[in-house]
C-alpha positions in Angstrom: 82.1 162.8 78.3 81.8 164.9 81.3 81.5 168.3 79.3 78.4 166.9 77.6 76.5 165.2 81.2 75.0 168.9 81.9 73.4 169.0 79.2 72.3 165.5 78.6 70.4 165.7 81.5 68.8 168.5 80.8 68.2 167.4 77.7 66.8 164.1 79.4 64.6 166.4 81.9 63.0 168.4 78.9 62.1 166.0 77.0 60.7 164.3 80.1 58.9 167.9 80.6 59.7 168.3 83.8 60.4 171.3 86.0 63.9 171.8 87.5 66.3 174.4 88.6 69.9 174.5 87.3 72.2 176.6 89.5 75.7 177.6 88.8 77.9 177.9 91.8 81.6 178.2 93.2 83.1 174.7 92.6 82.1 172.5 96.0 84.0 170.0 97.5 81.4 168.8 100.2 78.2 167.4 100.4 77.6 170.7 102.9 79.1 172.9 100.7 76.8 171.8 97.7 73.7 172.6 100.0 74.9 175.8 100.7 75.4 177.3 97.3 72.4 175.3 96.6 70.1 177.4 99.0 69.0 173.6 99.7 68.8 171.6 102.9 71.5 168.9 103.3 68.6 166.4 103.1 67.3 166.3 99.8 71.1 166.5 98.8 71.5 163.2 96.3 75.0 161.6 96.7 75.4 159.3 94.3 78.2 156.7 94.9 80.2 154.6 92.1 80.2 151.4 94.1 82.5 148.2 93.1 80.3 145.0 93.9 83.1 142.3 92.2 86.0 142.2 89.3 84.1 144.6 87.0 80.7 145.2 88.4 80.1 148.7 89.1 76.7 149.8 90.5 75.1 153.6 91.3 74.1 154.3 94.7 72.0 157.2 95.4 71.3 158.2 99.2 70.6 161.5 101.0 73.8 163.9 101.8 72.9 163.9 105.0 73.4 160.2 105.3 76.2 157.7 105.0 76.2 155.0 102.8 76.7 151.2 105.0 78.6 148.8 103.3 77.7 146.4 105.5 73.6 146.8 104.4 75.2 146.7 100.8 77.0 143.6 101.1 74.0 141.7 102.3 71.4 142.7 99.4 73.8 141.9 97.3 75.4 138.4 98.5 78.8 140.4 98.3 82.1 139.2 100.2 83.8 142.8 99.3 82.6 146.4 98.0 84.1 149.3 97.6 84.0 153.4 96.3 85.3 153.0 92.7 89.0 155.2 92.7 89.0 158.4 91.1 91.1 156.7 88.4 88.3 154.7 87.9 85.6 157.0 87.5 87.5 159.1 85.4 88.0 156.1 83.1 84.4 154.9 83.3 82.8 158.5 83.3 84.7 161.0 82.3 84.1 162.7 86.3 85.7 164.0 89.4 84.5 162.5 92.6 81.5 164.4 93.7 80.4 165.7 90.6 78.8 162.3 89.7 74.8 163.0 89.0 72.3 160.2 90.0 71.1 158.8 87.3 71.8 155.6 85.4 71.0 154.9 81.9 70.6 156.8 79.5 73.2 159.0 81.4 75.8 156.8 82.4 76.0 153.2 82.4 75.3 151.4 85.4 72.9 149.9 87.8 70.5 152.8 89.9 69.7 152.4 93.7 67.9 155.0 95.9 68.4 154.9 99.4 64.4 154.3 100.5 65.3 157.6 103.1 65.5 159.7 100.0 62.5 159.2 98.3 61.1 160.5 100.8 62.0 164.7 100.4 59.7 166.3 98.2 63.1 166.6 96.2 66.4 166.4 95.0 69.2 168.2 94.9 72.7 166.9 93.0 75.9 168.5 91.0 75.1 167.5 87.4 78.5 166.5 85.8 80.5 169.3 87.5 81.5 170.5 90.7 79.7 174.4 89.5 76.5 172.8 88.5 73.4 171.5 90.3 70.0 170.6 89.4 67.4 171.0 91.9 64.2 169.0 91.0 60.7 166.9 91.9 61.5 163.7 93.8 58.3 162.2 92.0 59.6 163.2 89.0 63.1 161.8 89.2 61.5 158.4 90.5 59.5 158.4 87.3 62.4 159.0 85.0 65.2 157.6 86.6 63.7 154.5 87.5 66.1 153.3 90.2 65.4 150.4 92.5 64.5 151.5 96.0 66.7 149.7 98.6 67.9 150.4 102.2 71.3 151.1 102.3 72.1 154.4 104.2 72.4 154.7 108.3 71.9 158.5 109.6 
C-alpha cells in the first residue's frame, strides 16, 4: 500500500484540479527536518497522527508541526477514558507506513476518521510527507479543506 499513497494522492489532487507542489528530499525523521528540505515554515507543517480512541477505533488527527497534539483535549471530545498513538506495528498493519510518513487525509486515501486541528486551518497552507519519508506535497489550505473534508476540532496546545 504505501508504494502506491504518492501517487494516489496525486491522483486524488488532479482530479480535484488543484495546484500543489511535490518535492523529493533526503529521508526526514522530524517534523523540523521535513520543513527544512521543504523550504517551508514549521507551521503549515501537517502532522497527522494515527490515534487509538478504544479496542479497534482508530481516528486521523491532523495539527500543525509546530504544535503538540493534547490528549487530554482529545479525551474530552470524544467521551474517552484512554487514547493513544497507534504502534508502528500497527500502522504498518493498518497502512502499509512508517511513522511520520503518514499523509493527512482520510478516505479515499486511507481509512479512517479526519480531524484538523482548528490552529491549522488557519496557514494559507499545508505542508506534509505523502506516503514516504522523501516525499512532500506542499498545497492550498482551502483546497485541502475542500477535498479532504476533515472535521475541524481543537485538539493541539502550542
Amino acid at each position: 500500500m504505501a508504494h502506491n499513497i504518492f501517487e494516489e494522492i496525486c491522483d486524488f489532487l488532479k482530479r480535484n484540479n488543484i495546484t500543489y507542489r511535490a518535492v523529493q528530499h533526503e529521508p526526514t525523521k522530524t517534523s523540523e527536518e521535513s520543513a527544512k528540505a521543504r523550504g517551508e515554515s514549521l507551521e503549515v507543517g501537517g502532522k497527522a497522527l494515527l490515534i487509538k480512541l478504544g479496542p479497534e477505533d482508530f481516528r486521523l488527527f491532523v495539527l500543525s508541526a509546530a504544535n503538540k497534539f493534547d490528549s487530554k483535549k482529545v479525551k474530552k471530545l470524544f467521551g474517552a477514558k484512554s487514547i493513544r498513538f497507534a504502534n508502528a506495528e500497527e500502522l504498518s498493519s493498518l497502512t502499509g507506513l512508517v511513522p511520520g510518513s503518514v499523509p493527512p487525509f482520510g478516505e479515499p486515501i486511507l481509512p479512517f476518521p479526519l480531524y484538523a486541528d482548528s490552529l491549522i486551518t488557519q496557514n494559507p497552507k499545508i505542508a506534509f510527507n505523502a506516503g514516504s519519508l522523501t516525499d512532500s506535497i506542499i498545497m492550498p489550505m482551502e483546497d485541502y479543506l475542500r477535498i479532504a473534508c476533515p472535521e475541524v476540532l481543537e485538539f493541539s496546545q502550542s
